[in-house]
C-alpha positions in Angstrom: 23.2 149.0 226.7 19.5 150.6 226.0 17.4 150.1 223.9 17.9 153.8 222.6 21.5 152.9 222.3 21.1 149.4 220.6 18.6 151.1 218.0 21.5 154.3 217.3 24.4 151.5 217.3 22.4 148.6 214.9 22.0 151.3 212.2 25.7 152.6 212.7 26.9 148.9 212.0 23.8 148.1 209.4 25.9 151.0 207.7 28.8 150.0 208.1 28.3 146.7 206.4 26.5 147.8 203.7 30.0 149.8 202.9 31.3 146.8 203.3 29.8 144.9 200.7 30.2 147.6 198.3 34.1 148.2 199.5 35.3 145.0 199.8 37.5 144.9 196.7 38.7 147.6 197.9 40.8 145.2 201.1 43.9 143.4 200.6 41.9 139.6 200.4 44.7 138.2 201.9 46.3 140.1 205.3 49.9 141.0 205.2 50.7 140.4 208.6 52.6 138.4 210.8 51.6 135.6 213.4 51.0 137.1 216.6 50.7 140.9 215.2 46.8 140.6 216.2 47.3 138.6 219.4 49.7 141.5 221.3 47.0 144.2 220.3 45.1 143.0 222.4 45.3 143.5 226.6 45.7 140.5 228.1 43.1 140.5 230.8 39.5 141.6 230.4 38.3 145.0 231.2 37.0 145.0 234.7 34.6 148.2 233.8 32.5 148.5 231.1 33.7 150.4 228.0 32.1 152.5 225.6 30.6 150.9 222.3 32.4 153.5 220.3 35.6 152.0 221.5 34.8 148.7 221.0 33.6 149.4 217.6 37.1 151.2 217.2 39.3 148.3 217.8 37.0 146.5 215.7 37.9 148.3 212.5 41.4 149.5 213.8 42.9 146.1 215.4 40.5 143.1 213.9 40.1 144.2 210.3 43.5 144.7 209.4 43.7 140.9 210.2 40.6 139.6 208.0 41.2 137.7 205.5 38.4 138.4 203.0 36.1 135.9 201.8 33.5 138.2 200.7 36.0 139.4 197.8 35.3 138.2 194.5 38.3 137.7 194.2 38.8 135.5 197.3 39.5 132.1 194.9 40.8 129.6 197.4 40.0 126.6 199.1 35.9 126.6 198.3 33.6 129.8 198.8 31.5 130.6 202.0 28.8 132.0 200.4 26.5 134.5 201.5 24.1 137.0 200.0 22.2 140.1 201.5 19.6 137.9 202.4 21.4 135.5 204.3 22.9 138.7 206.7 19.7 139.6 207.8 18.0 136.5 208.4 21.2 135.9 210.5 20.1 139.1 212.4 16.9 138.0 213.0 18.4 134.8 214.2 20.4 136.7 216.7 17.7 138.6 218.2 15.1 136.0 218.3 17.4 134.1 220.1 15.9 130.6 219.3 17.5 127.4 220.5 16.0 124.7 218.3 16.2 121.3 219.9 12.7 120.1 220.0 9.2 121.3 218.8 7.9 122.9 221.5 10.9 125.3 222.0 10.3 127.0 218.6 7.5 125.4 216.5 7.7 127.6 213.6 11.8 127.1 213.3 11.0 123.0 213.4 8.3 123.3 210.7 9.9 125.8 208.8 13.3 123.6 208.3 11.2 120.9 207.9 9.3 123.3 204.2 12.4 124.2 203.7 14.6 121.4 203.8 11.4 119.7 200.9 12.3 123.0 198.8 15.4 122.4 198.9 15.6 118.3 197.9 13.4 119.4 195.1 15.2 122.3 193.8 18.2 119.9 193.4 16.0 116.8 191.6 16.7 114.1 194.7 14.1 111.6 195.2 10.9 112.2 197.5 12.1 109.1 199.6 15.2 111.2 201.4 13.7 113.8 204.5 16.0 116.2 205.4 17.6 118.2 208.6 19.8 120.7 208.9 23.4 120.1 210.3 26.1 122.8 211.3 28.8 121.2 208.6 28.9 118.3 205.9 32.0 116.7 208.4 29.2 116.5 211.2 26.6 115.2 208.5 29.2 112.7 207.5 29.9 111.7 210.9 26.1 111.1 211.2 26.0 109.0 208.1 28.8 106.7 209.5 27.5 106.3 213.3 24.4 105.9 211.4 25.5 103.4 209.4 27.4 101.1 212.3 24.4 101.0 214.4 22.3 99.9 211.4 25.1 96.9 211.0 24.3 96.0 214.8 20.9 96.6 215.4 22.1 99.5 217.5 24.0 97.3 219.5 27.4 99.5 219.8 25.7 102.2 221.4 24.3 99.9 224.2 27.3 97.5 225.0 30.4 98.8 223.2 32.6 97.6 220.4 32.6 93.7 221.3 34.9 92.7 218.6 33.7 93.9 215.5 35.8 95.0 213.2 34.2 97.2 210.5 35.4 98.8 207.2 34.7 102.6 205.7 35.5 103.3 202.2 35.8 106.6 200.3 38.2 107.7 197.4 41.8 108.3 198.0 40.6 112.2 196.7 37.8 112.3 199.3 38.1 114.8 202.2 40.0 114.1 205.5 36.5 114.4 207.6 35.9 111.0 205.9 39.0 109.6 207.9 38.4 111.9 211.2 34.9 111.0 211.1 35.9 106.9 211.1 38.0 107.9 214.0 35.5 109.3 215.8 33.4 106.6 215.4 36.1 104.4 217.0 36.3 102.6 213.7 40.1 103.3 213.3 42.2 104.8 210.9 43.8 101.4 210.2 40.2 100.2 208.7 39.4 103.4 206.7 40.0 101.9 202.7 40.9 104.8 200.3 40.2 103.7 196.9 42.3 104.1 193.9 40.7 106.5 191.4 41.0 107.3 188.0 42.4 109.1 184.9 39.6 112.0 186.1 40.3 111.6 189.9 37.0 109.9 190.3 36.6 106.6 192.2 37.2 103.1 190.7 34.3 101.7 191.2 36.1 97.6 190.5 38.6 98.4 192.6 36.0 99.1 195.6 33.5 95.9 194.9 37.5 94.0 195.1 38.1 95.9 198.0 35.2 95.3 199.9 34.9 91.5 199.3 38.4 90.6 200.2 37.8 92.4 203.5 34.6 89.9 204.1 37.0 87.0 203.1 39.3 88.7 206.0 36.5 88.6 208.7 36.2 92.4 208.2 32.0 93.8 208.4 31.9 96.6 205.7 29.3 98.9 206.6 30.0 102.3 204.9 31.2 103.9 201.5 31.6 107.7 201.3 31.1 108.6 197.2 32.1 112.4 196.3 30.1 114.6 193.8 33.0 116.9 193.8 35.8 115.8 196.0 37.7 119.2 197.4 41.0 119.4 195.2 39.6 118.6 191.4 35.6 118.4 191.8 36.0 115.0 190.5 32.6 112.9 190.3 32.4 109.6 191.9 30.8 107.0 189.6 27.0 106.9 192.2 24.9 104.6 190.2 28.0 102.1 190.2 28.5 102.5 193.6 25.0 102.5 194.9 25.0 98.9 193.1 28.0 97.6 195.0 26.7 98.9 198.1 23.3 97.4 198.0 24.8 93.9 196.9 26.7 93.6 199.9 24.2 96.1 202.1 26.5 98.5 203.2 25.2 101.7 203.7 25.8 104.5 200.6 26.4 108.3 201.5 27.2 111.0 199.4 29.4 114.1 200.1 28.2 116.4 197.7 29.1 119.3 200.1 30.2 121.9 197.5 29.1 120.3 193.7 26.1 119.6 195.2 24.2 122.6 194.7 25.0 122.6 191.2 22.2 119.8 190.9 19.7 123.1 190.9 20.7 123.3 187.1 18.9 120.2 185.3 21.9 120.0 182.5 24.3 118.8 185.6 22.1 116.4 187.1 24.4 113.7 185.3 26.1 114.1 188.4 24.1 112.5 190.6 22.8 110.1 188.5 22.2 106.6 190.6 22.0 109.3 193.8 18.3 108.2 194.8 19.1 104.5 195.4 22.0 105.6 198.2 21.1 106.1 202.1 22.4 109.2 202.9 23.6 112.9 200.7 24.7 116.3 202.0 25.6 119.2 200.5 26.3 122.3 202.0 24.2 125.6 201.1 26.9 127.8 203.4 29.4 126.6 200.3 28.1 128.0 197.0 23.9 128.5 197.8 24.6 132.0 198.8 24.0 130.9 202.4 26.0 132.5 205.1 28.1 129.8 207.6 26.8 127.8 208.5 24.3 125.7 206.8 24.0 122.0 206.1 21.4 119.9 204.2 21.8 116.5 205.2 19.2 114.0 203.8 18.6 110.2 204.6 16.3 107.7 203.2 15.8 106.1 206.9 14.9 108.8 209.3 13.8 105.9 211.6 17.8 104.7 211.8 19.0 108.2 212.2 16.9 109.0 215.2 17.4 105.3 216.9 21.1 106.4 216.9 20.5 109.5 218.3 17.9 109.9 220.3 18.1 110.0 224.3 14.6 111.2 225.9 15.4 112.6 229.6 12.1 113.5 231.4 13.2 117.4 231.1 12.8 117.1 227.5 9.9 115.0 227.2 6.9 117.0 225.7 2.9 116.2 225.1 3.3 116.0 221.3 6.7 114.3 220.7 4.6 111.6 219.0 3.3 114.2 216.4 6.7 116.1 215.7 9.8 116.2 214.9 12.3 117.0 217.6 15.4 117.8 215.5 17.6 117.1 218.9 17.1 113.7 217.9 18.7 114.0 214.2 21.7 114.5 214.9 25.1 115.2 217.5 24.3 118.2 219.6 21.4 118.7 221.7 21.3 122.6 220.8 20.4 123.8 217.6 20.4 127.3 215.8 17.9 128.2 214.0 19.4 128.2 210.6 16.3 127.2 208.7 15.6 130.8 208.2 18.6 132.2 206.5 18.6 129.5 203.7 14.3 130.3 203.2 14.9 134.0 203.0 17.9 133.0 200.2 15.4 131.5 198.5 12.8 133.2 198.1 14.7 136.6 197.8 17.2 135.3 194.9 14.0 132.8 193.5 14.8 129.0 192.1 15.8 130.7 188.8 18.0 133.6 190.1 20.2 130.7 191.9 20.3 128.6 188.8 21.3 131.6 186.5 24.4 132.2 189.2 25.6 129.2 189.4 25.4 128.2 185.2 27.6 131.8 185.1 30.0 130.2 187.5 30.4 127.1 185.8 30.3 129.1 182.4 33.4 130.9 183.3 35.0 127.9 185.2 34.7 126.5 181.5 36.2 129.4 179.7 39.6 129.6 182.2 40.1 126.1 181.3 40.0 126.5 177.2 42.5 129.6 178.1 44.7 127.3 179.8 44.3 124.7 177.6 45.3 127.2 174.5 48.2 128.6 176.6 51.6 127.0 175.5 53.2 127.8 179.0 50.2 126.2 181.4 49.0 122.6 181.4 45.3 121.5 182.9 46.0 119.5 185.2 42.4 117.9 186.0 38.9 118.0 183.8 36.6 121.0 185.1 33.3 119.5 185.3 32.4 122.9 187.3 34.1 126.0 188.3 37.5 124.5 190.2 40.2 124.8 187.8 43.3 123.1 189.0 46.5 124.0 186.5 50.3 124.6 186.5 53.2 126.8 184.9 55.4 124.5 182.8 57.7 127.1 181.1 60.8 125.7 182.8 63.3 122.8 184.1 61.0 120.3 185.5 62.9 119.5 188.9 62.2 123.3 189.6 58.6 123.3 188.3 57.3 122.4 191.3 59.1 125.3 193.3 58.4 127.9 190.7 54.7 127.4 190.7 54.8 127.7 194.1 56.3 131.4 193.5 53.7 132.1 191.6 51.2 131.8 194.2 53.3 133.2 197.0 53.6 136.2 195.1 50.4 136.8 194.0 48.6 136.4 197.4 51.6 138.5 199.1 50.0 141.4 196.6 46.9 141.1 198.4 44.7 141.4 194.6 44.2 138.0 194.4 43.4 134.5 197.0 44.7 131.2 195.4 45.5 128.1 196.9 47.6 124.5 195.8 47.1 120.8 195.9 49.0 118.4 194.6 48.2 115.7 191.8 50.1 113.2 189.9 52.5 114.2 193.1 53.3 117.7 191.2 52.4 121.2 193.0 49.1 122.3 191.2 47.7 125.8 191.4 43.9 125.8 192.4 41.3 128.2 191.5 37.5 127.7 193.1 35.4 130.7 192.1 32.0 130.9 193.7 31.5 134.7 195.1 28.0 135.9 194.9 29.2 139.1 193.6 31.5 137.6 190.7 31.4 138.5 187.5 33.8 137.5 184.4 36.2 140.4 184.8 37.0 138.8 188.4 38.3 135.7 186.5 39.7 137.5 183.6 41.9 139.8 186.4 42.8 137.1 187.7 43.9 134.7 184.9 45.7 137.8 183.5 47.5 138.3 187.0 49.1 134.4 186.9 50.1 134.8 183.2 52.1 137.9 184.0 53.4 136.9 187.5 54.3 133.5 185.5 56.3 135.7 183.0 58.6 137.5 185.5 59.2 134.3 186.6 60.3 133.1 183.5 62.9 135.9 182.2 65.9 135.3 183.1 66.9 136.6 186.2 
């Protein structure tokens, strides 16, 4: 392709996903196909001549699209949003064409000292202490599979990482609610499953802090080396909030490093009023959140902040000659921060975000979300056939029909979901507490508005009413 051709087909697509944006209510959220309907559209050996971008583009809209499922809908509700604004897209661009790879200094010195402004911004924005420095990672499961390599070379003066396991046998802890990259991340590590410790939580679904201090010191009485506790800010099926400052004691009683997953709630710290949060935060080692989550930052973006840079790059770091510079000892080489050697240069997406939306145009977003997360839960609350199922300290409301026989409540809520995101209007998903099926809503789309909510809540209550007549 040209450069006269490139120029004619960037403004065909630049058009094409402005529609987009504007349109994308407009799409089924969820696709109504069948497993393998987009795989057999597609020839099964590549073209041996080149073909024309119009046809490409073609199949793009006429065999990929019909298979999208739509997170840029507002009313795409499950799991947690991937954010993205305007912005974000064409930074991204830029990113694309500039081409950077990332991994030290000297092969893009404005994308290392940008990440390094922006990643300041950012801890300020969300009140942490001036003692964490941040990087950018790819995902909070890679961030937290930093924190705990991190944290087991800090138990053995780096010692695994020279010689090998020689014995040890080390403990992880994290609430039973926490995600499963805590657990794959322990594995990784070569820590083992068996020696991951999921804590009991609460009446809220927030970690017991007792139980954890009991844990941990009848695991030293066992000959076991404790050397990391995940907390949550938000753990991913209730948004429940880890007790910090009561952890971050235990932790430094017993010296065990301290990280926090904050990888969706966290951004929510840009609003003083939920700073309650994260109280006790600036005494722990390590915190991520994710910006590609709910900071209107398209995939993917991670903040990932320690208190000891200096431990983070001794487990890390491996200087070949090829990638020794003249200034490594007046830089940072981000290669060294983290797992992979490459790195994209994602500082710029989340600093156009920023200073396109402003400090103030992300908080008043985000308190809307959280307003209406708020108002769903009083109309559930109010409702006589639904029952809240967990508190909604945010916007993740997590709730279940209970207009019926209760060994078919289970199956009947599940229904209700089915249904709705067969329809296409509407994206919901399920988790399961007190070991009942519990519909989930997360609502977090830079485009939402309360009318979103209100369709949606309106849509359950009548889909829950079908249900209930008798058939």
């Amino acid at each position: 392709m040209n450069t006269k051709d490139f120029r004619k087909h960037a403004h065909e697509l630049v058009d094409w996903m402005a529609d987009y944006f504007e349109n994308v209510e407009d799409y089924p959220v969820l696709p109504d196909i069948q497993p393998g309907d987009i795989f057999k559209q597609i020839p099964t050996e590549a073209p041996k001549t080149p073909e024309s971008f119009e046809a490409i583009f073609k199949d793009f809209k006429d065999v990929i699209m019909p298979g999208i499922t739509h997170w840029e809908s507002p009313n795409f509700m499950a799991y947690f949003p991937a954010n993205k604004s305007k912005a974000s897209v064409l930074a991204e661009m830029l990113m694309s064409t500039l081409g950077s790879q990332c991994m030290i200094w000297l092969t893009s010195p404005a994308a290392a000292e940008l990440e390094e402004s922006v990643m300041n911004w950012v801890r300020d924005m969300l009140g942490l202490s001036k003692s964490f420095t941040g990087v950018i990672q790819d995902t909070a499961s890679t961030a937290t599979l930093c924190a705990i390599l991190t944290a087991r070379e800090r138990a053995t003066g780096y010692a695994v990482n020279e010689k090998g396991f020689q014995e040890q046998k080390f403990t992880v802890y994290a609430s039973s609610e926490i995600h499963s990259s805590i657990e794959k991340a322990v594995k990784i590590a070569g820590i083992g499953a068996a020696q991951f410790r999921p804590i009991a939580v609460d009446e809220n679904f927030a970690m017991r802090a007792e139980v954890l201090s009991n844990t941990i010191e009848e695991d030293i009485a066992k000959g076991f080396t404790p050397i990391c506790v995940v907390s949550a800010i938000g753990t991913t099926s209730t948004t429940a909030i880890d007790p910090i400052a009561a952890i971050s004691k235990i932790c430094q009683t017993h010296k065990v490093w301290h990280h926090v997953d904050a990888a969706y709630a966290g951004t929510a710290l840009v609003l003083p009023e939920m700073r309650w949060m994260s109280e006790g935060v600036e005494e722990a080692d390590s915190f991520v959140f994710n910006p590609h989550k709910w900071m209107f930052t398209n995939f993917d973006c991670t903040a990932y902040y320690v208190k000891d840079p200096v431990a983070l790059v001794n487990t890390f770091t491996i200087t070949p000659d090829y990638l020794k510079t003249s200034v490594d000892g007046e830089v940072k080489n981000y290669r060294d921060w983290g797992i992979p050697l490459g790195r994209r240069f994602r500082a710029l997406k989340l600093w156009f975000v920023i200073r396109e939306m402003g400090v103030e145009g992300i908080q008043s977003t985000i308190r809307k979300h959280i307003t209406l997360g708020k108002w769903l839960a009083n109309e559930i609350i109010a409702h006589p056939d639904f029952e809240l199922m967990a508190p909604v300290p945010l916007n993740t409301v997590c709730f279940r029909f209970t207009s019926g026989p209760e060994d078919q409540l289970d199956q009947i809520n599940e229904q209700i979901m089915t249904s709705i995101n067969k329809s296409g209007k509407l994206f919901f998903t399920q988790t399961k507490l007190y070991d009942q099926f519990t519909l989930r809503l997360s609502f977090g789309n830079t485009n939402l508005e309360a009318y979103h909510v209100e369709n949606a809540w309106q849509l359950i209550r009548e889909t829950a009413s079908k249900l209930k007549q008798p058939q």
